[in-house]
C-alpha positions as CSV (number, residue, x, y, z in Angstrom):
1,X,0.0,0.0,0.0
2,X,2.7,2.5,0.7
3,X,4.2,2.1,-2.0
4,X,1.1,2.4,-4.3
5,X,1.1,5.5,-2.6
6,X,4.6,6.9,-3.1
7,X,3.9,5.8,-6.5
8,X,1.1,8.1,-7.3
9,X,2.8,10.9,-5.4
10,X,5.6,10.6,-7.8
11,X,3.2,10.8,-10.4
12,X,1.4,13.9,-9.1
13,X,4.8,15.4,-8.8
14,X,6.0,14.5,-12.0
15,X,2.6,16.0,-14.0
16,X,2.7,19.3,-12.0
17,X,5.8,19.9,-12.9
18,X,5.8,19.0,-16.3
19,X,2.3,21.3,-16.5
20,X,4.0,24.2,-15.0
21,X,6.9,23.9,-17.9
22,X,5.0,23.2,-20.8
23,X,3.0,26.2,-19.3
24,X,6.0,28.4,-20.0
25,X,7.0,27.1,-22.9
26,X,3.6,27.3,-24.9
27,X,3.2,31.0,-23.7
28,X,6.9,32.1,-25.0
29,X,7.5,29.9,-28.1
30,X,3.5,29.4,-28.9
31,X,1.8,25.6,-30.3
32,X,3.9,25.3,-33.7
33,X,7.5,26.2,-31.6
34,X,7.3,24.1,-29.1
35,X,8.7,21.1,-28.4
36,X,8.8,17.9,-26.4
37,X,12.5,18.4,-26.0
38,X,12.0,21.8,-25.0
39,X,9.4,21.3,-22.4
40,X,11.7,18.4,-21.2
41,X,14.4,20.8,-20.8
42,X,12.5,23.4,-18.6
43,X,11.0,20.8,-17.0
44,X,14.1,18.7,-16.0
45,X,12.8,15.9,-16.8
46,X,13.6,13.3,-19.4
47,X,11.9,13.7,-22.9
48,X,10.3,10.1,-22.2
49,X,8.2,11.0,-19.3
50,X,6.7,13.5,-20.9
51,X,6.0,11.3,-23.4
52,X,5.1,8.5,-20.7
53,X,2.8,11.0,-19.2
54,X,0.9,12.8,-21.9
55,X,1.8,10.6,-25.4
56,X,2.2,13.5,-27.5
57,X,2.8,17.8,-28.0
58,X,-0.7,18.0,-28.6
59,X,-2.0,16.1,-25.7
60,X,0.0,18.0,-23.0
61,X,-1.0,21.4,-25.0
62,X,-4.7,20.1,-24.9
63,X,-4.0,19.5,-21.3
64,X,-2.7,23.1,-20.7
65,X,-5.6,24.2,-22.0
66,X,-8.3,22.2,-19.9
67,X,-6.5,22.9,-17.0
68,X,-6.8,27.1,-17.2
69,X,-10.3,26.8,-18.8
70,X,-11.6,25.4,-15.7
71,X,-9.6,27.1,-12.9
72,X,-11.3,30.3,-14.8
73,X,-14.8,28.3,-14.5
74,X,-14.2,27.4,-11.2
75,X,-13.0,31.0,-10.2
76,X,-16.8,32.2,-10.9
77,X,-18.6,29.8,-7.9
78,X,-19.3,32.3,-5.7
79,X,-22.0,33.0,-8.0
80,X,-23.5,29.7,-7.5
81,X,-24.7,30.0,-4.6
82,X,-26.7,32.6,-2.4
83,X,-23.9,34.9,-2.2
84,X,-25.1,38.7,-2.9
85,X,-24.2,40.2,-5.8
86,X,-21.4,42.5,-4.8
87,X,-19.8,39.1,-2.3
88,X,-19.7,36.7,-5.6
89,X,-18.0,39.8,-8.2
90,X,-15.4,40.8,-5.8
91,X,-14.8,37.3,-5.3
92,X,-14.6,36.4,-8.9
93,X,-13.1,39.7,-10.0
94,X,-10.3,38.9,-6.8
95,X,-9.8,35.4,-7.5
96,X,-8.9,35.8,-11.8
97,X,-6.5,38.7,-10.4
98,X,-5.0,36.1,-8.5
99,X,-5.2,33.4,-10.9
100,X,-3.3,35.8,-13.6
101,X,-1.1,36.6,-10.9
102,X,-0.1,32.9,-9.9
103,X,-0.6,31.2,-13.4
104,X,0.3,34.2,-16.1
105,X,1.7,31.8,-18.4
106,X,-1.7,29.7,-18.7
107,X,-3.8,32.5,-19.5
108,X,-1.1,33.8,-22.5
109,X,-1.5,30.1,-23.6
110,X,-5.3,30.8,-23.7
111,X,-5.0,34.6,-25.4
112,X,-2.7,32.4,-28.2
113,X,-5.2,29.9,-28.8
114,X,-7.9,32.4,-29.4
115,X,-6.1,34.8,-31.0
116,X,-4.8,32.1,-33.5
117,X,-8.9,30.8,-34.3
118,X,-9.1,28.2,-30.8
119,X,-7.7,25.5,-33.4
120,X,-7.3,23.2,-30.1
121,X,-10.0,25.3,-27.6
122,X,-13.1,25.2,-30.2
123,X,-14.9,22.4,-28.3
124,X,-14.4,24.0,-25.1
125,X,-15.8,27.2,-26.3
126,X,-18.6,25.4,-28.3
127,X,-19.8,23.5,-24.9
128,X,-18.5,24.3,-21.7
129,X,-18.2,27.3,-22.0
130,X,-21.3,28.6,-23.8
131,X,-23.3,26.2,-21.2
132,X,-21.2,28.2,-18.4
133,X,-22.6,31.7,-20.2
134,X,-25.8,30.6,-20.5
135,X,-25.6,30.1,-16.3
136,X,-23.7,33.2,-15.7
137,X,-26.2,35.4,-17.5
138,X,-29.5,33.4,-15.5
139,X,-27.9,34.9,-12.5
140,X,-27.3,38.6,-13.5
141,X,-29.9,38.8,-15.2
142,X,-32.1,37.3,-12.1
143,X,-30.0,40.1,-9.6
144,X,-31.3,42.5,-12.6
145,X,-34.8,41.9,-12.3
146,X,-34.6,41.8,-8.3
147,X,-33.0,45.4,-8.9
148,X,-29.8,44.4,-7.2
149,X,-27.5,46.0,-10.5
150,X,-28.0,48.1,-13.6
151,X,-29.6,46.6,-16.4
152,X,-27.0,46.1,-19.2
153,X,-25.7,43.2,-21.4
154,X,-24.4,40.2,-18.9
155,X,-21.6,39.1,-21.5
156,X,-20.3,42.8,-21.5
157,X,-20.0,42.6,-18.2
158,X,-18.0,39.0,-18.4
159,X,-16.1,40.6,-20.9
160,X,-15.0,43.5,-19.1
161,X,-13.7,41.3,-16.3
162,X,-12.1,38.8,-18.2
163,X,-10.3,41.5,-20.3
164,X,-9.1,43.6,-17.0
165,X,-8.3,40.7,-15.0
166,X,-6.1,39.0,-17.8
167,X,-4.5,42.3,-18.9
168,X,-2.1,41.8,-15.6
169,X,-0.7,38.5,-17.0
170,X,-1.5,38.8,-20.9
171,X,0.6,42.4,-20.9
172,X,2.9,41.6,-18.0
173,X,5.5,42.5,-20.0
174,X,4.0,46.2,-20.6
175,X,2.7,46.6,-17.4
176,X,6.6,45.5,-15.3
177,X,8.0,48.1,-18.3
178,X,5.7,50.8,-16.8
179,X,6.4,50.0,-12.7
180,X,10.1,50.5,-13.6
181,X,10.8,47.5,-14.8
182,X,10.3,45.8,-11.7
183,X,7.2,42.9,-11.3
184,X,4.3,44.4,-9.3
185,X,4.6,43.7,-5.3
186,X,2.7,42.2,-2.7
187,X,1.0,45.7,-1.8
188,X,0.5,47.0,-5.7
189,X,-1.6,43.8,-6.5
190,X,-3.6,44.3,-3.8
191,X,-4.0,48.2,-5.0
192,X,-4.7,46.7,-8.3
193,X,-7.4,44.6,-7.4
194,X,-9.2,47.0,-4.8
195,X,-9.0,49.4,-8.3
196,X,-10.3,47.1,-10.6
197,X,-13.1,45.8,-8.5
198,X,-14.3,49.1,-7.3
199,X,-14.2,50.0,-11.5
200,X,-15.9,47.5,-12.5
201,X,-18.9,47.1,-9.6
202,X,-19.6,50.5,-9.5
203,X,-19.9,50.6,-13.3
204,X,-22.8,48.5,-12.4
205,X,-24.3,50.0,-9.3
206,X,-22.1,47.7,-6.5
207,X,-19.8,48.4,-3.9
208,X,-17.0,46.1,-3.8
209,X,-17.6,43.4,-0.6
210,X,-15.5,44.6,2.1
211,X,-14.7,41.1,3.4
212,X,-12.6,40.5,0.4
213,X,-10.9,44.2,-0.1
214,X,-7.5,42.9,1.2
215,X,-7.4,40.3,-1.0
């Protein structure tokens, strides 16, 4: 049994990092300039256990993908539940800050894929994610009608968070460029995400939640 165990854990170990490298590697060299070997190489791992692992390039890539398309899903579950309005969008809005913050790479992997005509992300966008939509814009437009925000378009308002919250890993490059060329602290991303929530809920007729201000 243990050593079933230490087995799997050495699996876990070995996909997470591999994950994390062909992260990298995807969002600086893009699909078609990638390689196994070069994942391998940031990876430190041996070109066969990637292989062993995921089979092929485009199987780890898919992987990449699925893997950032549903930590952004995920990030939105506040909503789910009977969280008020202003809780659930400073929770979402604070938890893609943190997720471009954390996993940068992922989300330029994403902005590739679309930009480029979601030649691997198609399905995703087809199913999941128009099913997710469909949800999403049940609940605004249900806070709406119970005169809890403006009434406006739900998908703009998606949109508008998805494009803000992104911007800080999409345009990292820009955005180090303009803070002197050093990465943002601790204490600017949580200036950054007060800002961005306050922008965006008040656009709609919210005050940001104050038990999730300080991020």
């Amino acid at each position: 049994m243990l050593t079933g165990e230490t087995r799997q854990q050495t699996r876990e170990r070995n996909v997470t990092t591999i994950l994390k490298a062909a992260e990298r590697v995807f969002a600086e060299a893009g699909y078609k300039g990638s390689s196994i070997s070069m994942i391998a190489e940031e990876a430190g791992v041996p070109k066969s256990n990637i292989v062993y692992y995921f089979h092929s390039k485009e199987a780890l890539y898919r992987r990449v993908i699925e893997d950032i398309f549903h930590l952004w899903l995920d990030a939105s579950k506040g909503m789910d539940g009977d969280m008020d309005p202003a809780q659930a969008l400073t929770m979402y809005i604070h938890d893609k800050m943190e997720l471009s913050r954390q996993r940068p790479h992922g989300s330029k992997v994403w902005a590739n894929e679309i930009i480029h005509g979601a030649p691997f992300a198609q399905e995703y966008i087809e199913n999941e994610l128009k099913a997710w939509i469909a949800t999403r814009e049940r609940i605004f437009k249900r806070w709406m009608a119970d005169g809890r925000i403006k009434q406006m378009d739900p998908k703009a308002i998606l949109y508008l968070i998805w494009a803000t919250t992104q911007h800080y890993a999409d345009f990292q490059h820009q955005i180090t460029a303009l803070n002197g060329n050093k990465p943002m602290n601790n204490r600017q991303w949580q200036d950054a995400k007060a800002s961005v929530t306050t922008i965006i809920l008040d656009g709609i007729g919210l005050r940001p939640s104050p038990e999730r201000d300080q991020g």
